[in-house]
C-alpha positions as a Python dict, from the first residue, in 0.01 Angstrom:
ca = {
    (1, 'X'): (0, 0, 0),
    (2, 'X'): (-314, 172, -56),
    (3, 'X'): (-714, 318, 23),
    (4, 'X'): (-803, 40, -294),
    (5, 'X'): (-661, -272, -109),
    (6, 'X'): (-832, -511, 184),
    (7, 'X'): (-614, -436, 496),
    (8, 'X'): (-335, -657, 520),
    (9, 'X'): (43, -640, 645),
    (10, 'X'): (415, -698, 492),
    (11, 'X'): (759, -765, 570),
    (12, 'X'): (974, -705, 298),
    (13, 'X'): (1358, -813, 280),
    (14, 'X'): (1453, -561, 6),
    (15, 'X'): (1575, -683, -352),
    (16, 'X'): (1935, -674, -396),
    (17, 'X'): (1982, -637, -800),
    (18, 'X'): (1944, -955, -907),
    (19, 'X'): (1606, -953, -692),
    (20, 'X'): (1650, -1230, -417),
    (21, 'X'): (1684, -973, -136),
    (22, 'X'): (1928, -950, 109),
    (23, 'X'): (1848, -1265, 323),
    (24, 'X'): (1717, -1474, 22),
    (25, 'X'): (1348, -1388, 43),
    (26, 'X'): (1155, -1176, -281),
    (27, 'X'): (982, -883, -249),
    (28, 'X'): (589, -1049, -210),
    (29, 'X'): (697, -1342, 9),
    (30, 'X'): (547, -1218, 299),
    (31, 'X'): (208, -1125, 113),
    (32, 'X'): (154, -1447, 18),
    (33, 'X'): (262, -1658, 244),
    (34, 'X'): (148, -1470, 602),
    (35, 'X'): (-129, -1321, 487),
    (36, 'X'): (-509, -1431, 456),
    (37, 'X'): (-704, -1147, 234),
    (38, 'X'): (-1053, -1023, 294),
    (39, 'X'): (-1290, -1046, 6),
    (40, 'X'): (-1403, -644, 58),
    (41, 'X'): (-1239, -334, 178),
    (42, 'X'): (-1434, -151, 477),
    (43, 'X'): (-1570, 97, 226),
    (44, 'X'): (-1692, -230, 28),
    (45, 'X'): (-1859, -354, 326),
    (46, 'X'): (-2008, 0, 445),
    (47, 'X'): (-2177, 45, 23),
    (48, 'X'): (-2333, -352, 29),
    (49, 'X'): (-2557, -215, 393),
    (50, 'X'): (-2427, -560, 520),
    (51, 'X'): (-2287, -388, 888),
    (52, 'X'): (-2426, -351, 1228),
    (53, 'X'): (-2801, -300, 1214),
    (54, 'X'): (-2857, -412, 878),
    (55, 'X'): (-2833, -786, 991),
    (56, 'X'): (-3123, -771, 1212),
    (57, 'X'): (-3504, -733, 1255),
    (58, 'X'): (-3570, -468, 1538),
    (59, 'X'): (-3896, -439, 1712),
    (60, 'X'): (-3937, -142, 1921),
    (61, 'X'): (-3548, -87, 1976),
    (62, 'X'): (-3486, -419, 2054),
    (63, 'X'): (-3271, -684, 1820),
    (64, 'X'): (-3536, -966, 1720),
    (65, 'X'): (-3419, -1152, 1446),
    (66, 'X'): (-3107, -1206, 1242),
    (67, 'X'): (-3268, -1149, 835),
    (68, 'X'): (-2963, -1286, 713),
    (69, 'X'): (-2913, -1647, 645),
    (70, 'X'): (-2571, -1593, 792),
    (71, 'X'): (-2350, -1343, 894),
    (72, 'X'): (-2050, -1550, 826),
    (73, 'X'): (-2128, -1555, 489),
    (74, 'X'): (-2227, -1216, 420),
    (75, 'X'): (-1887, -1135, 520),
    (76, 'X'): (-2002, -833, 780),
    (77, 'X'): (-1698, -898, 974),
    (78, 'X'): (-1394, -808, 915),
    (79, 'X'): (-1055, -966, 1113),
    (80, 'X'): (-945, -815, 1384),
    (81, 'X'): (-655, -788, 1604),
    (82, 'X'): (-705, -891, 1988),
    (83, 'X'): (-440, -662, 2211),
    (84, 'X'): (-250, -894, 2441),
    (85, 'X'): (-33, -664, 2661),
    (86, 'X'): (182, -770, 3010),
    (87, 'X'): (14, -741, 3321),
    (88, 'X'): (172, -559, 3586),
    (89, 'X'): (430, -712, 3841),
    (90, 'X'): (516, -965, 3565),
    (91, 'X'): (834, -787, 3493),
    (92, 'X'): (927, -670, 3858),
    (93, 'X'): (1256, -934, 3895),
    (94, 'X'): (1099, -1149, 4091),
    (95, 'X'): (1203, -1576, 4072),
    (96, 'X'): (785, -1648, 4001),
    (97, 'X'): (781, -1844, 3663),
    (98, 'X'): (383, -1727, 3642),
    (99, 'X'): (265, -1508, 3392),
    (100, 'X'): (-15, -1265, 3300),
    (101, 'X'): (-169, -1097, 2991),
    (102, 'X'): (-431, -833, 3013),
    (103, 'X'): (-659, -894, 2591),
    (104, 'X'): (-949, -691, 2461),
    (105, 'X'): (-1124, -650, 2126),
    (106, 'X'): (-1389, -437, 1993),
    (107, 'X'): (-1612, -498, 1703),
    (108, 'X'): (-1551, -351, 1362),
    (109, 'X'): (-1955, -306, 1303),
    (110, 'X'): (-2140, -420, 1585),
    (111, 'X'): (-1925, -281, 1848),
    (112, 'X'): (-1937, -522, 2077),
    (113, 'X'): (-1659, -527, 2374),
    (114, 'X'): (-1483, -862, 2484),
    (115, 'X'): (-1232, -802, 2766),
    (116, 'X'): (-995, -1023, 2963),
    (117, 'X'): (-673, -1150, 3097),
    (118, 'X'): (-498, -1480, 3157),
    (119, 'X'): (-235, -1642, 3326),
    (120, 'X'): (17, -1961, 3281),
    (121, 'X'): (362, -2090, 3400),
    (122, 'X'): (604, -2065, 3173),
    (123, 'X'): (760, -2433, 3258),
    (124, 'X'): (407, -2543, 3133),
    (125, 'X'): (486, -2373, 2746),
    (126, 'X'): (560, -2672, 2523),
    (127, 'X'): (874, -2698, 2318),
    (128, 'X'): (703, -2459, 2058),
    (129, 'X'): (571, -2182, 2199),
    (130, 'X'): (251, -2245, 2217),
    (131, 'X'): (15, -2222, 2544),
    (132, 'X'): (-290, -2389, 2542),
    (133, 'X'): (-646, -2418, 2769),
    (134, 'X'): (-504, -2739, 2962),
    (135, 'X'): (-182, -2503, 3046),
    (136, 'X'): (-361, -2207, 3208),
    (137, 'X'): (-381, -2102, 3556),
    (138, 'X'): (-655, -1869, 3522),
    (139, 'X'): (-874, -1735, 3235),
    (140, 'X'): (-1172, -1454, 3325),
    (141, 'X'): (-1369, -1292, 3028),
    (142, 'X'): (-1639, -1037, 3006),
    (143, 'X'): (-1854, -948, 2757),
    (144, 'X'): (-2018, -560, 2715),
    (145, 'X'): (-2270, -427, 2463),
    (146, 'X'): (-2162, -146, 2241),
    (147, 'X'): (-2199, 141, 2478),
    (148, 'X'): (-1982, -73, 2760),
    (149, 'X'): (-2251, -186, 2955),
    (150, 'X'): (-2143, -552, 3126),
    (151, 'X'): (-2378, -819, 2986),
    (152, 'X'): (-2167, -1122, 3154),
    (153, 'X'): (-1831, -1239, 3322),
    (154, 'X'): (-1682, -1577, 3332),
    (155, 'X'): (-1425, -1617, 3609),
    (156, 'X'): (-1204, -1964, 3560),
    (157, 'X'): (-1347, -1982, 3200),
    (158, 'X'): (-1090, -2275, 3186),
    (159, 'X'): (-1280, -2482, 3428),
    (160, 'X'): (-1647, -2383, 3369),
    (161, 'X'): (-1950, -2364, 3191),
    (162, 'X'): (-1851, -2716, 3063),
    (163, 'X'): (-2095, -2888, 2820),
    (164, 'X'): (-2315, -3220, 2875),
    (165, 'X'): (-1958, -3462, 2881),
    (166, 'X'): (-1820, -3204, 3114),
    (167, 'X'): (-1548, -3060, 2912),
    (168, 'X'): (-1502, -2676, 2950),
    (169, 'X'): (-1601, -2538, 2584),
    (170, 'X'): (-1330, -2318, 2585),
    (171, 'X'): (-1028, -2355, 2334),
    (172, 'X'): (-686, -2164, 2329),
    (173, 'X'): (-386, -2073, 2173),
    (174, 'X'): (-133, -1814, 2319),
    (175, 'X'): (218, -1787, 2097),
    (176, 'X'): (488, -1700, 2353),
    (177, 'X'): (696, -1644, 2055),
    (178, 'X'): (476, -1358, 1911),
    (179, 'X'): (313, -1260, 2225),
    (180, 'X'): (-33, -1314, 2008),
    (181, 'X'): (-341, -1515, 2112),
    (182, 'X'): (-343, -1687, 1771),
    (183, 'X'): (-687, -1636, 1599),
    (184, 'X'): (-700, -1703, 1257),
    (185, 'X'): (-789, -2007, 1209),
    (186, 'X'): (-1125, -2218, 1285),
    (187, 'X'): (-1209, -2227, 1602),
    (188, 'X'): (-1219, -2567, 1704),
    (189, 'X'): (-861, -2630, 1510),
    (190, 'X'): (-545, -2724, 1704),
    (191, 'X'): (-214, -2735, 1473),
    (192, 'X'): (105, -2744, 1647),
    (193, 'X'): (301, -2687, 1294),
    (194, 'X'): (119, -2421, 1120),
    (195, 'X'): (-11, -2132, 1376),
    (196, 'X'): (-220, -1949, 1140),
    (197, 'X'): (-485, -2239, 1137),
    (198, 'X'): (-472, -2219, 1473),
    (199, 'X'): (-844, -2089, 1649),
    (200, 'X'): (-1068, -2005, 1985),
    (201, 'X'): (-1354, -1993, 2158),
    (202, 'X'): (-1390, -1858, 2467),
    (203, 'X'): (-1732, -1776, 2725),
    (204, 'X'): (-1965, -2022, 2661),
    (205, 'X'): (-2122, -2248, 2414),
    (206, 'X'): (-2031, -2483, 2096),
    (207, 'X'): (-2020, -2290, 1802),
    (208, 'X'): (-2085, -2565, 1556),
    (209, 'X'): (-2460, -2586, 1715),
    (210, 'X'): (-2556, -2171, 1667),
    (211, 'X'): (-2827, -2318, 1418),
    (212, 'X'): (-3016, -2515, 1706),
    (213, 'X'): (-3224, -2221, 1808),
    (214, 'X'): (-3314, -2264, 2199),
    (215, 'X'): (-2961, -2544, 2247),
    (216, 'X'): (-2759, -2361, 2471),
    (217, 'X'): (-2694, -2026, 2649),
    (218, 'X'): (-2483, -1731, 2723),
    (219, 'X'): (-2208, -1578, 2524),
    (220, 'X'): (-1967, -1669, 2338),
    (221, 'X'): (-1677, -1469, 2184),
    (222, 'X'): (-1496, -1731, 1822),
    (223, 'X'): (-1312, -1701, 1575),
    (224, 'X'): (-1432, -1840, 1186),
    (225, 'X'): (-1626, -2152, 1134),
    (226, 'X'): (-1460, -2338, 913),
    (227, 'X'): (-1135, -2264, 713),
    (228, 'X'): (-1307, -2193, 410),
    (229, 'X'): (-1416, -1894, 599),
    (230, 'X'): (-1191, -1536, 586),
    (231, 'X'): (-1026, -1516, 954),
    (232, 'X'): (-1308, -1327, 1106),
    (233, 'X'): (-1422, -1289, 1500),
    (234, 'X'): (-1779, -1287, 1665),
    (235, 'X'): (-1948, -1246, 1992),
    (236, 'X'): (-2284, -1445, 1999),
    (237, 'X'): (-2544, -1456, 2231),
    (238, 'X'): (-2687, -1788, 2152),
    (239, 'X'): (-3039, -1806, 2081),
    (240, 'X'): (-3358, -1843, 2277),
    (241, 'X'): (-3640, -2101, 2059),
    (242, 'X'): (-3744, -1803, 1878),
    (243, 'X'): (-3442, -1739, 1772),
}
């Protein structure tokens, strides 16, 4: 409703005079009960220096060191959205039951670029809507740095990397319903009943060991790290031993 207030969305069922609203649901409902606010507007963020470069240590143009003892918790992240649009030919009449979605996302701060696209058969989409990694056909992601160069691709990011029992790390939620890859919630969280707790992580890597300097490599693009966390996104390049 205004330049003052963390970004967040409504749907409102307008009051009828005695204030239920016209399909029994008061003017609010929505604010509290589908949305998760940030602590800081972007203007908050952009005064506390807490954005892009102010994280990190750089020696001769090159990022060294994260200087923060997080970035989760210094809240340099704000959520957002990842675009899920149709691929073409999905809509062309045909009998195929197979579908595809084209996603991307961009940094708030950073700027980094996450691109991608996935495919599943809709006979495969359990009785709530809900796709997950074991139901896709095909899942390729790449990663670029903020001025679109391509750092790395993962083709059949379903099936591979996989980590030292062999499972793939990735882990996925796509709501038929909503057409959203759900993405608010922690990212190693499954709940068939409530959606928004609901997380990912795709590329490659376990998120839960991004302390263990030196553990594991490549890229990995997750949502937050625990639900006490804001829904937030990152990209990480997981760290050599010298962090």
């Amino acid at each position: 409703p205004a330049d003052t207030k963390t970004p967040h969305l409504h749907v409102d069922d307008w009051n009828s005079e005695d204030g239920s609203g016209e399909f029994g649901y008061p003017i609010g409902f929505s604010s509290h009960e589908d949305v998760s606010f940030l602590y800081k507007t972007t203007h908050d963020m952009i005064d506390s220096g807490k954005i892009g470069q102010a994280y990190y240590e750089v020696v001769n143009g090159t990022v060294a060191v994260n200087k923060l003892a997080s970035d989760v918790g210094s809240m340099g992240q704000n959520v957002r959205i990842s675009r899920v649009s149709s691929c073409v030919g999905e809509d062309d009449g045909s009998d195929s039951s197979l579908v595809c979605h084209n996603f991307s996302w961009r940094g708030q701060f950073a700027g980094f670029i996450v691109n991608g696209k996935f495919s599943y058969d809709k006979k495969d989409a359990s009785t709530n809507g809900i796709i997950r990694e074991d139901d896709l056909q095909e899942l390729d992601i790449s990663f670029f740095d903020p001025e679109g160069e391509l750092l790395r691709t993962y083709k059949d990011n379903h099936l591979q990397p996989v980590d030292a029992d062999g499972k793939p790390y990735l882990n996925f939620a796509f709501d038929t319903l909503s057409q959203e890859l759900l993405q608010d919630g922690t990212f190693n969280v499954d709940d068939e009943e409530n959606r928004y707790r609901n997380g990912f992580v795709m590329g490659e890597g376990d998120p839960s060991k991004r302390a263990e300097f030196g553990s594991q490599t490549g890229l990995a693009f997750w949502s937050r790290p625990a639900d006490t966390k804001t829904p937030h996104l990152h990209v990480d390049d997981w760290n050599s031993e010298d962090g």
